[in-house]
C-alpha positions in Angstrom: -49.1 -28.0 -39.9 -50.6 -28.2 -43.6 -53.3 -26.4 -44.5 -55.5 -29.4 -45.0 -54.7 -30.9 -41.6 -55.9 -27.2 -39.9 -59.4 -27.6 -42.2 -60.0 -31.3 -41.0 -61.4 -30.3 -38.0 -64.2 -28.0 -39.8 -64.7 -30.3 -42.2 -66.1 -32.7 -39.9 -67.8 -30.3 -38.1 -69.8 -29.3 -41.1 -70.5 -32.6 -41.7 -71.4 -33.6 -38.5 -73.7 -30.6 -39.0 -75.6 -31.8 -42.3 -77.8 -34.1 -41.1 -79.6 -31.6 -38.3 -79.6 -29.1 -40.8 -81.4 -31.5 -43.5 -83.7 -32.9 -40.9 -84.8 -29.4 -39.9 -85.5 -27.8 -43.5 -87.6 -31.2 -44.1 -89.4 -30.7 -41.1 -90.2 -27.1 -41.8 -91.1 -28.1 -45.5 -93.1 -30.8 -44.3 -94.9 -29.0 -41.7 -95.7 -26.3 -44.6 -97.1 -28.9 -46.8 -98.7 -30.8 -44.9 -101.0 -27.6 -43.6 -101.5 -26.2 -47.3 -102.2 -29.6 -48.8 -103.5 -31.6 -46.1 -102.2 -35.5 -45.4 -103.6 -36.9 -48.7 -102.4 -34.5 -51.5 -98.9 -33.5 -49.9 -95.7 -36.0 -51.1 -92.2 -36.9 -50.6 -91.2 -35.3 -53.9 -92.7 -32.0 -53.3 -91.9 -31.8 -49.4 -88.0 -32.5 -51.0 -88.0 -30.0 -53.0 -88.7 -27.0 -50.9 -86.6 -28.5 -48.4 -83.3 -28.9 -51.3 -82.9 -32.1 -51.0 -83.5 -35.4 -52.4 -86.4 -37.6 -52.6 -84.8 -40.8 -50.6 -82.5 -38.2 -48.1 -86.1 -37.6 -46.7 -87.3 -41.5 -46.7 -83.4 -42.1 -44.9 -84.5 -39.6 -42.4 -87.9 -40.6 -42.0 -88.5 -43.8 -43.5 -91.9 -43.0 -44.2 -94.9 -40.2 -45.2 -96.9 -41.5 -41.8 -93.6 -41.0 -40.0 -92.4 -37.5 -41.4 -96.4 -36.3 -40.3 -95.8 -37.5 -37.0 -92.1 -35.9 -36.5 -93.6 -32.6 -38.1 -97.4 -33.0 -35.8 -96.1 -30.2 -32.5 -97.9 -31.9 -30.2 -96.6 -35.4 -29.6 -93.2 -34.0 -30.8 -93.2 -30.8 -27.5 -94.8 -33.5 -24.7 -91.3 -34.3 -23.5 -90.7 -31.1 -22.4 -94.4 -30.2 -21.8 -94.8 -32.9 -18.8 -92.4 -32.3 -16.4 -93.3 -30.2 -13.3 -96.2 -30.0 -10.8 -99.0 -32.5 -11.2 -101.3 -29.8 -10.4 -100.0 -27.1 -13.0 -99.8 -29.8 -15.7 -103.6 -28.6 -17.2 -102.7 -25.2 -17.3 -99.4 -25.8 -18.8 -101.2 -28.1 -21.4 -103.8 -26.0 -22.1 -101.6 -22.9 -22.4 -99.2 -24.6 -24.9 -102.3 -26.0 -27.1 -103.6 -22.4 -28.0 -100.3 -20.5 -28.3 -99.3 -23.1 -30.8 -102.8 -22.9 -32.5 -102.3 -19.0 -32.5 -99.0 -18.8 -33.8 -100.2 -21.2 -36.8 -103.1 -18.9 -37.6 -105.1 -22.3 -39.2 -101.7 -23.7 -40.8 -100.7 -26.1 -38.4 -100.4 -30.1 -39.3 -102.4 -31.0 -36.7 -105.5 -29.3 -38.5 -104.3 -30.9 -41.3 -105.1 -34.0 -39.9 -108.5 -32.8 -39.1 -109.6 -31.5 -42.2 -108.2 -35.0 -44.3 -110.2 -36.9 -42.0 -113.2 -35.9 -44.2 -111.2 -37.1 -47.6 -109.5 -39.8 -46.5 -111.0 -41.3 -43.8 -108.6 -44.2 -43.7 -105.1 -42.2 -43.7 -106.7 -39.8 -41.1 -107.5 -42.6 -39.0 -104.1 -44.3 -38.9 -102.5 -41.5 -38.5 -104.4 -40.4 -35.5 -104.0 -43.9 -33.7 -99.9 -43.5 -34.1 -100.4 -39.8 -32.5 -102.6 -41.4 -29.9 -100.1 -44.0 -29.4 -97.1 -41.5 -29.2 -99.3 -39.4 -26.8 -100.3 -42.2 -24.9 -96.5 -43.4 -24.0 -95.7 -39.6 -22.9 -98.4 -38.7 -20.8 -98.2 -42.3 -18.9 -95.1 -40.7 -17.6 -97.1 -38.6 -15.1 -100.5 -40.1 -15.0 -101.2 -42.8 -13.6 -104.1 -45.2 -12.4 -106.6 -47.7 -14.4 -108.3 -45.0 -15.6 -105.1 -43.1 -17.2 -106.2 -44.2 -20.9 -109.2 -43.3 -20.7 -108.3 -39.9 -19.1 -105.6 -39.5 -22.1 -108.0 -40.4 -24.5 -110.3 -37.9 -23.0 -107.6 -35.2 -23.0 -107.0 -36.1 -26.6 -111.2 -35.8 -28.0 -111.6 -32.1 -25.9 -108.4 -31.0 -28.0 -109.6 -32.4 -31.4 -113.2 -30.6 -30.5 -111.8 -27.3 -29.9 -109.6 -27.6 -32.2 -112.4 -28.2 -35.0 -114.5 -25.5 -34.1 -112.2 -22.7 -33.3 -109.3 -23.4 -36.2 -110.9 -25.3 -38.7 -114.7 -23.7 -38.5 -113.9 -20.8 -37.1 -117.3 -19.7 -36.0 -119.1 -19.8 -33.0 -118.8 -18.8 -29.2 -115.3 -20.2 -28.9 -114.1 -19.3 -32.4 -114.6 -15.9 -31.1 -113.1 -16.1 -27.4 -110.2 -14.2 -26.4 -107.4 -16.3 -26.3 -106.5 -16.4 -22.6 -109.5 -16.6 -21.8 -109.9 -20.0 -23.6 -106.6 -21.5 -21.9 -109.1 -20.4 -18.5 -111.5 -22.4 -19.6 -109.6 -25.0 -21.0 -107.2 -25.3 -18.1 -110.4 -25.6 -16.2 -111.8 -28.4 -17.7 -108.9 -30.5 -18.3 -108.3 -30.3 -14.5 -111.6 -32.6 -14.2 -110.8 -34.9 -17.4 -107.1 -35.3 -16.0 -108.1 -35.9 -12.1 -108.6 -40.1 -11.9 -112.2 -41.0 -11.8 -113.7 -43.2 -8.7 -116.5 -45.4 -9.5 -119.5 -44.1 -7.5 -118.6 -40.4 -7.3 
């Protein structure tokens, strides 16, 4: 056998391996960005660069800025393998996932990012958030279910974005200051009532 017909096979397994490999540096760039710079002020061309790779590899990944955020945003992205299991678990296991996340990013998480541009671009914030909600909406209708479930997602949603803003993005207050588990108590705690369906004249 040639020597070039025993390197075929590695060959093509190094190029089947590119494309991951590029998607997940632009995803780690992005996610970087996105939290330092917020929505607004972080682009294509900078997000490419500290991945090391071109400007239109990223827009063939990811077709778009709004898109990229979205992939990079851990929350839609982890619901997959969030949801599955016990109906009855499924507010702890949310609310447990929601502040180890928010721990780990120590303030730096896209998500935030979102938050904070929501007060310097109103407009991009907003259309970004109805695509999350949307994503959101389409994974958790997998195990909710009922008239009520969007208004129960929605719900789940708004108690995320409020804790979110005052513990990681004011930082100051009673539950800027709680212990971690014991905000995953609480929180596990009060998404059992938003997530239970609601019966007209309870």
């Amino acid at each position: 056998m040639s020597k070039e017909a025993a390197e075929a096979p590695n060959l093509a397994r190094k190029r089947v391996r590119a494309p991951e490999a590029h998607r997940a540096a632009i995803l780690e760039a992005a996610r970087a960005a996105f939290a330092e710079r917020g929505y607004a002020r972080a682009t294509i061309r900078e997000i490419a660069g500290r991945a090391g790779v071109t400007h239109g590899l990223v827009m063939r990944h990811f077709g778009s800025k709004e898109q990229l955020f979205l992939a990079a945003v851990p929350g839609p992205r982890d619901l997959p393998e969030l949801l599955p299991g016990p109906a009855k678990t499924l507010p702890d296991r949310i609310a447990r996932a929601f502040v180890a996340r928010m721990e780990r990013a120590d303030g730096n998480d896209p998500f935030l990012a979102l938050i904070r541009s929501a007060a310097s671009d109103e407009r991009a914030a907003t259309a970004l958030y109805a695509a999350m909600r949307r994503t959101s909406t389409e994974a958790y209708r997998t195990v909710l279910t009922g008239p009520d479930a969007d208004e129960r997602i929605d719900l789940l949603a708004s108690h995320l974005i409020g804790v979110a803003f005052s513990r990681y993005v004011l930082r100051s207050g009673p539950v800027a200051e709680m212990a971690p588990e014991r905000l995953v108590a609480y929180l596990a705690r009060t998404l059992r009532c938003v997530l239970l369906p609601f019966e007209d004249g309870a």
